[in-house]
C-alpha positions in Angstrom: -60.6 -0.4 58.6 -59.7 -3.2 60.7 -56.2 -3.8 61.8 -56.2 -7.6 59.9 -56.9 -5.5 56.8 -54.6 -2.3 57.6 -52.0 -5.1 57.6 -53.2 -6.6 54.5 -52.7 -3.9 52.8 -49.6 -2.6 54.0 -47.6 -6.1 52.7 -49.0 -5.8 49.6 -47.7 -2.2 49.6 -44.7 -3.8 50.5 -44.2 -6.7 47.8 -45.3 -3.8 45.4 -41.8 -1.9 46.5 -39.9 -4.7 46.2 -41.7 -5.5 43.2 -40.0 -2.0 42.0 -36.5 -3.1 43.3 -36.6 -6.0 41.0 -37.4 -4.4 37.7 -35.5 -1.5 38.7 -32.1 -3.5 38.9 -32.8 -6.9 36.8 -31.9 -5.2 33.7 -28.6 -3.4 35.4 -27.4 -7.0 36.8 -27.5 -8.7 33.5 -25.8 -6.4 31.2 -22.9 -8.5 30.4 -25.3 -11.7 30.5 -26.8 -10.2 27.4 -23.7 -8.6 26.0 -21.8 -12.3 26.4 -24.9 -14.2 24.8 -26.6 -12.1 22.4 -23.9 -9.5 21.8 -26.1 -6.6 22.3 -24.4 -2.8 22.0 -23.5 -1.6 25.5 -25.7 1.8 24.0 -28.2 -0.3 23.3 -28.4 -2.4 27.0 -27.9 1.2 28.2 -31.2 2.4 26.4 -33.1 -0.5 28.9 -32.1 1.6 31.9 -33.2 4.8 29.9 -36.7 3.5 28.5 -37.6 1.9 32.4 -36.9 5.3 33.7 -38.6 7.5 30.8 -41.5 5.5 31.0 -41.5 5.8 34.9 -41.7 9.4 34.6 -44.4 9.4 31.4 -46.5 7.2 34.1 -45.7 10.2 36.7 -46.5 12.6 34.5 -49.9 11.0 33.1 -51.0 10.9 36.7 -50.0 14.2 37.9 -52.1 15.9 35.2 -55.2 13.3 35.1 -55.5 11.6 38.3 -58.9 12.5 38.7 -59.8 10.5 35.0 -57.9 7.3 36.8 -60.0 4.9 39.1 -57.0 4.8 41.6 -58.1 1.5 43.5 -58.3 -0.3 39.9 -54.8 1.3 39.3 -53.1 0.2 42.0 -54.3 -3.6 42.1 -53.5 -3.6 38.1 -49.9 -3.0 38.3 -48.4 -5.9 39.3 -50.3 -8.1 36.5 -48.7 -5.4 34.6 -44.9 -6.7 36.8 -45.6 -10.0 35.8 -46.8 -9.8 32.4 -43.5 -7.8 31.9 -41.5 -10.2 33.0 -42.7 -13.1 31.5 -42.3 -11.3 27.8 -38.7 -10.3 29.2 -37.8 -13.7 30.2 -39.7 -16.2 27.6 -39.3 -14.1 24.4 -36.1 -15.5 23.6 -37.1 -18.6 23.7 -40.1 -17.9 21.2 -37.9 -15.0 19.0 -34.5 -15.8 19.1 -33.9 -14.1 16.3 -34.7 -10.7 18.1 -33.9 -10.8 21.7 -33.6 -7.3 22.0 -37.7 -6.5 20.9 -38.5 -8.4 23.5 -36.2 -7.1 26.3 -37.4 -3.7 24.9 -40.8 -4.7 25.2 -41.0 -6.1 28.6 -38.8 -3.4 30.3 -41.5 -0.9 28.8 -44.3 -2.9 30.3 -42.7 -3.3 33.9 -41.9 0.2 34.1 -44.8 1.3 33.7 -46.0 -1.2 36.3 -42.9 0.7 38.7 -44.7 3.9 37.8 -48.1 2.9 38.7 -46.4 1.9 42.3 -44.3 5.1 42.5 -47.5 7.4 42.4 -49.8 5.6 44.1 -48.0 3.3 46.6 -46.6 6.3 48.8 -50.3 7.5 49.3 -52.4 4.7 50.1 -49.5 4.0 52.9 -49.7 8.1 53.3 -53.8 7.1 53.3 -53.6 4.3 56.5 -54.2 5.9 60.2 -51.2 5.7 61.5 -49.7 7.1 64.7 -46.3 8.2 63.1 -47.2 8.9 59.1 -43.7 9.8 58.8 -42.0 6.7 60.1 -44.9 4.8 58.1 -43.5 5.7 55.5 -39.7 5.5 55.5 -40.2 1.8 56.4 -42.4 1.5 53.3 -38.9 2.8 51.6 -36.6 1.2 53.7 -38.7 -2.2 52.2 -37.1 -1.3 48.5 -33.8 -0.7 49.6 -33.7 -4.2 51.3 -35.7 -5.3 48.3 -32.6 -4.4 46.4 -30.0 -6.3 48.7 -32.5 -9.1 47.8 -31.7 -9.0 44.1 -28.3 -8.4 43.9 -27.3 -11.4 46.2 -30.1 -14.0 44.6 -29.2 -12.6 41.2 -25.3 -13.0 41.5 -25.1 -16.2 43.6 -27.6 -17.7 40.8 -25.4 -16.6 37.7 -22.4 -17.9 39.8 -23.9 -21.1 40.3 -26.3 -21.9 37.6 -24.3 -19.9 34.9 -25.1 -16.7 33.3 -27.0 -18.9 30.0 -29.8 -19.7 32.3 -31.0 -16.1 33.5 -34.6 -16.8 32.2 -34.8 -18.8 35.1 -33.9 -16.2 37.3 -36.1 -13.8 35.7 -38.9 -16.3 36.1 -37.9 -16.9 39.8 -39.0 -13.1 40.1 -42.4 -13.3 39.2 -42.9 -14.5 42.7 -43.3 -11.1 43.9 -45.4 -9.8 41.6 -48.0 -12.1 42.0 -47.9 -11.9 46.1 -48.2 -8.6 45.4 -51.3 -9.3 43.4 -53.0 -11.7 45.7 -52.9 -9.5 48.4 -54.2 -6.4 46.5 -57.3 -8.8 45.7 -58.7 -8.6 49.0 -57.5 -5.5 50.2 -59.5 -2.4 51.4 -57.7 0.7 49.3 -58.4 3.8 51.4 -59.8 6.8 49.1 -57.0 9.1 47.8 -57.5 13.0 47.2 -57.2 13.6 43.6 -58.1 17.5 41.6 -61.7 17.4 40.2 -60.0 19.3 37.0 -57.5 19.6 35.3 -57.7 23.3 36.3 -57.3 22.2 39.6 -53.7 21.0 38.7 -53.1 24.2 36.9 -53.8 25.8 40.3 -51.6 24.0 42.4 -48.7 24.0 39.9 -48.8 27.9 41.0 -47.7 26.7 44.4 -43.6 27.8 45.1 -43.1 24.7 47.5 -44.4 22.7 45.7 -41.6 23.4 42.7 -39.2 24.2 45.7 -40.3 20.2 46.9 -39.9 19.0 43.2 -36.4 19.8 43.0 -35.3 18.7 46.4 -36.6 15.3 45.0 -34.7 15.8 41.9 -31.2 16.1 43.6 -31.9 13.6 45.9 -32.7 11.3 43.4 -30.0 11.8 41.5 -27.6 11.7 44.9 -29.2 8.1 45.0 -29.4 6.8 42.0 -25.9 8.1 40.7 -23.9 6.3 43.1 -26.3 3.3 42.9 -25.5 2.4 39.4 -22.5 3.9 39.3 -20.4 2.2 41.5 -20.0 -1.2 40.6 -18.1 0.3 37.3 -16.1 2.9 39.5 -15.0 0.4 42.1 -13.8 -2.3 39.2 -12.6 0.7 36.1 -11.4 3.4 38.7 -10.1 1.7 41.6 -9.2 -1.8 40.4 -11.7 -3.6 42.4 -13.1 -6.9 41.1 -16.3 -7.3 39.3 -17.9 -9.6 42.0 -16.4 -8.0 44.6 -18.0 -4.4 43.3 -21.3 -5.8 42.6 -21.4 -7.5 46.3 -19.5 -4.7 48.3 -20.3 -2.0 45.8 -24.1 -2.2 44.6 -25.4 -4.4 47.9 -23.5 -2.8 50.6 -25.1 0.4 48.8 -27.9 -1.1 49.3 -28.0 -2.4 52.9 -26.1 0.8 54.0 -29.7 2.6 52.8 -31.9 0.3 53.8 -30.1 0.6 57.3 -30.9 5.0 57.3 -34.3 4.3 55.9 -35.4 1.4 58.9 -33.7 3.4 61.8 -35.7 6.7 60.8 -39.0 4.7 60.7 -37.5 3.0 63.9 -36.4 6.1 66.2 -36.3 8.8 63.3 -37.5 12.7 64.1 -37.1 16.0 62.5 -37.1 15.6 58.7 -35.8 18.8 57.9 -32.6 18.2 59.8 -32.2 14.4 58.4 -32.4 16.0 55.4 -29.7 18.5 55.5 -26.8 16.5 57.1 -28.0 13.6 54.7 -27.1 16.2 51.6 -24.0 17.0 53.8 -22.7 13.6 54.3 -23.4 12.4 50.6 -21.5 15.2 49.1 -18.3 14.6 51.5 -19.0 10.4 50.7 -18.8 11.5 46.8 -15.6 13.7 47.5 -13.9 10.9 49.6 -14.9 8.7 46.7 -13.8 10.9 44.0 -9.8 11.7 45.1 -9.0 8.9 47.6 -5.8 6.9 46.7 -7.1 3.6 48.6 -9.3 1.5 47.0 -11.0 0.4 50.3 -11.5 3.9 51.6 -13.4 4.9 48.2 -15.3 1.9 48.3 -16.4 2.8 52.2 -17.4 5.7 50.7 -18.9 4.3 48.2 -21.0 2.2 50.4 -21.8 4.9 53.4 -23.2 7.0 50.3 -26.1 4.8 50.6 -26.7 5.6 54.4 -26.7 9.2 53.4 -28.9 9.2 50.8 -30.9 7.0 52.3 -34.0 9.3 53.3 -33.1 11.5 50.4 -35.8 10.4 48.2 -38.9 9.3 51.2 -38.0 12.4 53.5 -38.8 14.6 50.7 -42.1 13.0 49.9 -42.4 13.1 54.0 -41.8 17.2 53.8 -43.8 18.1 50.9 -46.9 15.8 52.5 -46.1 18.0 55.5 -46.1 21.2 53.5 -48.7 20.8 51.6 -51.4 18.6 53.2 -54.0 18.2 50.5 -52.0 17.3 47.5 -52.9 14.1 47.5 -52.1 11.6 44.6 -51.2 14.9 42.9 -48.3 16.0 44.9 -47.0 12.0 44.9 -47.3 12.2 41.1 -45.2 15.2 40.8 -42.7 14.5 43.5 -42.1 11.0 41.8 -41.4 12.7 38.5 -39.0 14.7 40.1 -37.1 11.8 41.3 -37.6 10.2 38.3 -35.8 12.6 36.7 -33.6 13.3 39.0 -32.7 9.8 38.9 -32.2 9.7 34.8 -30.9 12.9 34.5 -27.9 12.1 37.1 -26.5 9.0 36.2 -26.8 9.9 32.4 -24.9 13.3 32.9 -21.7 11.0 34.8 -21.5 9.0 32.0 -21.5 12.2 29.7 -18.7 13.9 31.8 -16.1 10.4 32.0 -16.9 10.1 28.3 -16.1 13.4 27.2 -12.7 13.3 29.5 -11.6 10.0 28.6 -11.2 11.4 24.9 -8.7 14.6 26.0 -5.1 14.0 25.8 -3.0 12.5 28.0 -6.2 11.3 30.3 -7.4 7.7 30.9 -10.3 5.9 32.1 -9.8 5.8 35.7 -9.2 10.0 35.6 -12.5 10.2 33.8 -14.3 7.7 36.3 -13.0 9.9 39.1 -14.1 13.6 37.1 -17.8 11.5 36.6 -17.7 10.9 39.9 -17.2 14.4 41.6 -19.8 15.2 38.8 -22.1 13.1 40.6 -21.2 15.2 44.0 -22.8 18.6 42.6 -26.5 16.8 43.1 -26.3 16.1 47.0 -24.0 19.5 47.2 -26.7 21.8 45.4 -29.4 20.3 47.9 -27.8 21.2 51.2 -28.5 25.4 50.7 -32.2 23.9 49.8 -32.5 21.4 52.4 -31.4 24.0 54.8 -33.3 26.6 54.0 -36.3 24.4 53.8 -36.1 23.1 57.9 -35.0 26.5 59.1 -39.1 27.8 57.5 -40.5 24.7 58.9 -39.0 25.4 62.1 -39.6 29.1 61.9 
């Protein structure tokens, strides 16, 4: 493969990530947008973040049983028609239905996600796939792209509502569709390297046998919950729990979150060695940010925390795929599948379970919301804290 097309293909890897960071967080940024205009249930706008993240993981778990029924090339350029189509029913069908926003939001958010889950499976391995002379690097910068992907949305998306008011966010939505379609142009004429997939579905059945892999799965699982906790998460802690303004949580919260991982993810694809070890003081560090966050008496020092969480998780999520790639060689787009259902769930199971936990304490006596918040959020440090015996027992065998 030439180098012209090597690069080709990497930036429409690329656009595909941030394609992800998009659908990932559109729904998230106009909550009250839609609660304001169309006065939908907050259980209901809460279902959006559910059904993106279910279908993710139905997507991860299609392909980690019947990757080898897929044509992965064909896969890969069809999801962002899949982005954009999603979009467009998300953004346009209230214009068309007024009458039933909320189909249509449903709708679209099912049709994008399943675009993100195409991209979760598959992008990591044709970047995996490309001759490179650091893979690992490769492929934190491929990661480190989503995180600034998601600095990119939260600043566009609040300076746009700010400006243009919160009744126009169809144009916003539209605005969006700009990535996708890069994303699809340059997929036309790119050169998709061949991917390793089982010849059987008994050939999964084998490989599910394999300890590491399972051992890999759940590293994935807390570090995607670590990530994706604190992600959505902290906007509401930082206004609820520590009395921090709405726009000054989403921009110091949620985007210095963001830019805090995008930082850990670019320096380890800049200077970055020794997974194993990144691993385990990451899990480290993200525990103690959660703690700090959890029982500090100054707003600015829990939102610090807040923030730094993000450089801690940061190669949470990539460094895992990095290891179990390391570990287990040949797994191909099966080991991507499964390690991106891990996350998945990781990343559904963890926010959901917060939410749970500040519930359930807000309705004992004598306790309020901001004790609740604070219980949810030391709830959110057992993920990063269960990983550090795993993450450290997983570099001392690669070293040994």
């Amino acid at each position: 493969m030439s180098p012209q097309r090597i690069r080709r293909l990497k930036y429409a890897c690329y656009t595909a990530n941030i394609s992800m960071a998009v659908v990932s967080n559109l729904s998230p940024v106009l909550f009250l947008t839609f609660r304001s205009l169309y006065g939908i249930s907050y259980s209901l706008l809460g279902l959006l973040v559910l059904i993106n993240f279910v279908t993710q993981l139905t997507v991860d778990l299609v392909f980690s049983f019947f990757s080898h029924k897929f044509n992965i090339p064909k896969a890969v350029r069809l999801a962002p028609y899949l982005t954009i189509g999603g979009i467009l029913i998300y953004a346009l069908w209230p214009f068309v239905f007024p009458s039933s926003v909320y189909v249509g939001l449903v709708i679209g958010t099912v049709l994008f996600s399943a675009a993100s889950g195409f991209n979760e499976v598959l992008i990591s391995p044709v970047i995996a796939a490309i001759p490179a002379k650091d893979p690992d690097r490769e492929m934190s910068k491929l990661h480190s792209i989503y995180a600034w992907g998601v600095v990119f949305v939260v600043i566009v998306s609040t300076v746009f509502l700010l400006v243009a008011g919160s009744e126009n966010w169809q144009y916003l939505a539209l605005f969006f569709v700009i990535v996708p379609l890069a994303s699809a142009l340059l997929f036309a004429g790119a050169e998709i390297p061949r991917m390793e997939t089982p010849e059987k579905a008994s050939g999964v059945l084998e490989q599910l046998k394999n300890k590491t892999l399972w051992l890999c799965v759940i590293a994935i699982f807390l570090g995607g919950a670590a990530e994706c906790t604190m992600a959505q998460w902290c906007s509401g802690y930082l206004e609820q729990a520590l009395g921090i303004p709405k726009v000054w949580g989403d921009i110091f919260g949620v985007a210095l979150f963001a830019v805090a991982l995008g930082i850990g993810r670019t320096l380890y694809a800049k200077i970055g060695k020794n997974i194993g070890k990144v691993l385990f003081f990451g899990a480290v560090g993200a525990a103690a940010c959660y703690l700090i966050a959890a029982i500090s008496p100054f707003p600015v020092i829990g939102l610090l925390a807040c923030a730094f969480t993000g450089f801690c998780v940061s190669m949470l999520w990539p460094g895992n795929l990095v290891a179990a790639s390391d570990r287990i060689p040949h797994g191909g787009v099966f080991l991507f599948a499964m390690m991106a259902a891990g996350g998945d769930l990781g990343a559904s199971v963890g926010p959901q379970l917060v939410g749970i936990v500040t519930d359930t304490v807000m309705t004992l006596p004598d306790m309020t919301e901001q004790i609740g918040m604070k219980a949810g959020m030391l709830v959110g440090m057992l993920f990063p804290l269960i990983a550090i015996p795993i993450n450290l027992y997983m570099w001392k065998k690669a070293d040994g």
